[in-house]
C-alpha positions in Angstrom: 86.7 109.4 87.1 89.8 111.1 87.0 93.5 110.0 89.1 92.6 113.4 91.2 89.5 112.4 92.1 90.3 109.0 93.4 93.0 110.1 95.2 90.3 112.8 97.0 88.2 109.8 97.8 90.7 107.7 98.9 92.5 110.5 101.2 89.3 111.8 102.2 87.4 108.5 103.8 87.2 108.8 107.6 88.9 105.0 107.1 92.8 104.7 108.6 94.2 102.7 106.3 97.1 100.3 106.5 100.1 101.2 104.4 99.6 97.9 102.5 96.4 99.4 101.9 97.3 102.8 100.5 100.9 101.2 98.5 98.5 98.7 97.0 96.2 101.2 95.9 98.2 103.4 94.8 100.0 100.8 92.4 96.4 100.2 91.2 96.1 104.0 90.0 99.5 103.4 89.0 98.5 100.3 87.0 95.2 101.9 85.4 96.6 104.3 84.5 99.7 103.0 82.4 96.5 101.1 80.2 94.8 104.2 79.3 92.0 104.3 82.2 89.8 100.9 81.0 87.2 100.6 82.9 88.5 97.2 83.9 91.9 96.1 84.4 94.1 93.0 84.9 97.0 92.7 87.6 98.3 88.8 88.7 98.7 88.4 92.0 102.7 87.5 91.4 103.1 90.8 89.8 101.7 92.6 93.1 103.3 90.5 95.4 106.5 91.1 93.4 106.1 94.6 92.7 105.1 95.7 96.5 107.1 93.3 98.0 103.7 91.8 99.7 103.3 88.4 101.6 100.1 86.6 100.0 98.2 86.9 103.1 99.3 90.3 103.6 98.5 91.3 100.1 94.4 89.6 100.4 94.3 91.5 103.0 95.3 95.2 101.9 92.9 94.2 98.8 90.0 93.0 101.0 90.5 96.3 102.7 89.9 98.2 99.7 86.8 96.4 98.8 85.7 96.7 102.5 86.1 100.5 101.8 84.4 100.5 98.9 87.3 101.7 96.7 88.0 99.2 94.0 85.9 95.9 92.9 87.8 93.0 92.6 87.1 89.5 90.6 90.1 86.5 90.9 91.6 84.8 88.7 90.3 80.9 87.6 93.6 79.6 88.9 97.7 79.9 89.3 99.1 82.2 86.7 95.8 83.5 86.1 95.0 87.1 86.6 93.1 89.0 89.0 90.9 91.7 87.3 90.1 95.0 88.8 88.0 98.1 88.6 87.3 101.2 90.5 84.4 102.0 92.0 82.3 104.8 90.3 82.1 108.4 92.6 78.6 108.5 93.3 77.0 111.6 92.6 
């Protein structure tokens, strides 16, 4: 998957998304992409709440959303501190 194609898919879903929705995802690429692309990646939920200046409710929400829109998997963290861990989902063909 390449950073042009998600941003097709993401751009081209008949969704509306919130803007908590398209800055969250849009750090996500950001994110991914700053790793080298791994298939999975880690993000805390401080740093996104930090980072994109997100409530916590605000910020389960713009993440459920993305899940909902079947953009990005998503597997929390085993408690405070802990990271959340993150993937995108694959085009399908």
């Amino acid at each position: 998957m390449s950073y042009t194609e998600l941003l097709d898919r993401f751009w081209g879903s008949d969704r509306n998304f919130s803007h908590y929705e398209i800055i969250l995802f849009h750090y996500l690429l950001y994110r991914c992409s700053s790793l080298g692309w791994p298939d999975t990646f880690s993000v805390s939920n401080e740093e996104l709440m930090q980072t994109l200046k997100l409530r916590p409710t605000i910020m389960r929400e713009a993440r459920k959303g993305l899940v909902d829109a079947g953009l990005i998997n998503f597997q929390s963290g085993t408690g405070r501190g802990c990271t959340s861990f993150f993937s995108f989902m694959p085009l399908e063909k």
